[in-house]
C-alpha positions in Angstrom: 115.6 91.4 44.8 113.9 88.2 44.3 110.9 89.9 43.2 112.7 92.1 40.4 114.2 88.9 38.9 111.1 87.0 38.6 109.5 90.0 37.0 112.5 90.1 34.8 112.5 86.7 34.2 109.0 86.9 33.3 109.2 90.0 31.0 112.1 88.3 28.6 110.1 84.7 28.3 106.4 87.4 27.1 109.2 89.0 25.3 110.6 86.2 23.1 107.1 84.4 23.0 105.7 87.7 21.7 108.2 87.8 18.7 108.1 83.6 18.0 107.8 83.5 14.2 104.6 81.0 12.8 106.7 79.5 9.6 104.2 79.7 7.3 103.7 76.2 5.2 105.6 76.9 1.4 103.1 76.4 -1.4 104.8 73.8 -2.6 103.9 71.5 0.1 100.4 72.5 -0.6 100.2 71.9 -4.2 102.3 68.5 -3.8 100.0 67.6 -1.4 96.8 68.2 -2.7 97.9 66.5 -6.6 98.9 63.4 -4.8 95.7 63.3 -2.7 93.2 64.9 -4.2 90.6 62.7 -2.2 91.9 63.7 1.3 89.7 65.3 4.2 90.1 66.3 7.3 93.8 68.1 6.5 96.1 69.3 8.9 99.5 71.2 8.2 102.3 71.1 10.9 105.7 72.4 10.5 108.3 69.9 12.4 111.3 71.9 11.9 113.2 69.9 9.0 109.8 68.8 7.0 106.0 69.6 7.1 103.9 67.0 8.5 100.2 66.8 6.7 97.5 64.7 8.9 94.7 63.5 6.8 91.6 61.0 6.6 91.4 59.1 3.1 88.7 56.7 2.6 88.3 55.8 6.6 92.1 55.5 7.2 94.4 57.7 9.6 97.2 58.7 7.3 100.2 61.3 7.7 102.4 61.9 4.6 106.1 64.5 5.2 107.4 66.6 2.4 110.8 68.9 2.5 109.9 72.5 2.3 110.5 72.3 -1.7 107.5 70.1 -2.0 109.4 66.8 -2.4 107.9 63.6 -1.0 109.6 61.8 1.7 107.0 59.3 3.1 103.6 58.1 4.0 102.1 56.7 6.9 99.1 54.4 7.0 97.3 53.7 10.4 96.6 49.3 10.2 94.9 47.3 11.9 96.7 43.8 12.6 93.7 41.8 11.2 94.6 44.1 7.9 98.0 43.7 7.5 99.4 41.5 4.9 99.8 37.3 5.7 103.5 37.5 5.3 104.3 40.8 7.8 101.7 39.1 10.1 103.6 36.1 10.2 106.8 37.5 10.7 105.4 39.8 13.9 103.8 36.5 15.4 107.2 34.6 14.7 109.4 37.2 16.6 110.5 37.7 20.2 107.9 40.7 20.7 104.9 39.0 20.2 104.0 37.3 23.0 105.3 39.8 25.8 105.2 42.7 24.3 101.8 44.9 23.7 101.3 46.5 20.2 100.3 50.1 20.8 100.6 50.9 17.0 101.1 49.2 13.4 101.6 51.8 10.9 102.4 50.7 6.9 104.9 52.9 5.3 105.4 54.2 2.0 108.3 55.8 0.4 109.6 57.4 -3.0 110.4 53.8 -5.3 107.2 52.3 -3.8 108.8 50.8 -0.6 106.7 49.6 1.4 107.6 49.1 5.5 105.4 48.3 8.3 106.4 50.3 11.3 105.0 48.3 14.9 105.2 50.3 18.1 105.4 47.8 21.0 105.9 48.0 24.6 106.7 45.7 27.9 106.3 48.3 30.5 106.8 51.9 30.6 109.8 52.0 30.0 110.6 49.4 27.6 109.3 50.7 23.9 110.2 50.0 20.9 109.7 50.1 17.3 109.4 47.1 15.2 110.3 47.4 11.4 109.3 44.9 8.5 110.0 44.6 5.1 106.6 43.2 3.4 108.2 39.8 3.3 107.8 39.2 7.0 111.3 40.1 7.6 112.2 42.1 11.0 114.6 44.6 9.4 115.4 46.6 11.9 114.3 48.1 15.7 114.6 50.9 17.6 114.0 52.5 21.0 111.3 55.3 21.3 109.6 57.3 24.0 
């Protein structure tokens, strides 16, 4: 009996996996993507359910912008260095609670429709304890969150 639900078991999961539709990415993305960086190399399409994520090399930097499916523009993100982030964000990092014991994993610069511009931290104190880290680009921790 155990036998004949196993094989059962295993038949619906090749089933279902068989059938798994691959969402194609909408044109739209494409063409927005490619106008707004017509430099970019290295391009990588991912769907992520509600948006499409692109991953891309421009110039020597690690960047990943998100559109909708309609082609619109929601962000993008900007791999830094902390020796090449701005005084005033450095400042504010170095001035909070999490700089001393906390380890930065990842700074990121983000930027949005309007030209806002955030810088995104990912810091951690064990395993356990992560967090991001954001700033406004006058120094100022706006607001944190716990991540994975």
């Amino acid at each position: 009996m155990k036998k004949i639900l196993n094989l059962l078991f295993a038949f619906v999961i090749f089933h279902t996996a068989s059938h798994a539709q691959i969402i194609k990415i909408p044109a739209k993305v494409t063409t927005a993507f490619t106008n707004q960086y017509p430099t970019a190399r290295q391009v990588t399409y991912k769907d992520a359910l509600t948006s499409v994520r692109v991953e891309f090399m421009q110039d020597s930097s690690k960047m990943v912008a998100l559109y909708n499916y309609e082609g619109d523009w929601k962000e993008t993100q900007k791999e830094l260095t902390m020796d090449s982030l701005p005084p005033a964000v450095k400042d504010g990092f170095k001035k909070s609670k999490y700089a001393n014991d906390w380890k930065t994993e990842e700074v990121m610069a983000i930027t949005a429709p309007g030209n806002t511009e955030t810088y995104r931290f990912k810091v951690s104190k064990s395993d356990v304890q992560k967090k991001y880290l954001f700033f406004d680009k006058s120094g100022r921790l706006t607001r944190d969150s716990i991540t994975l």
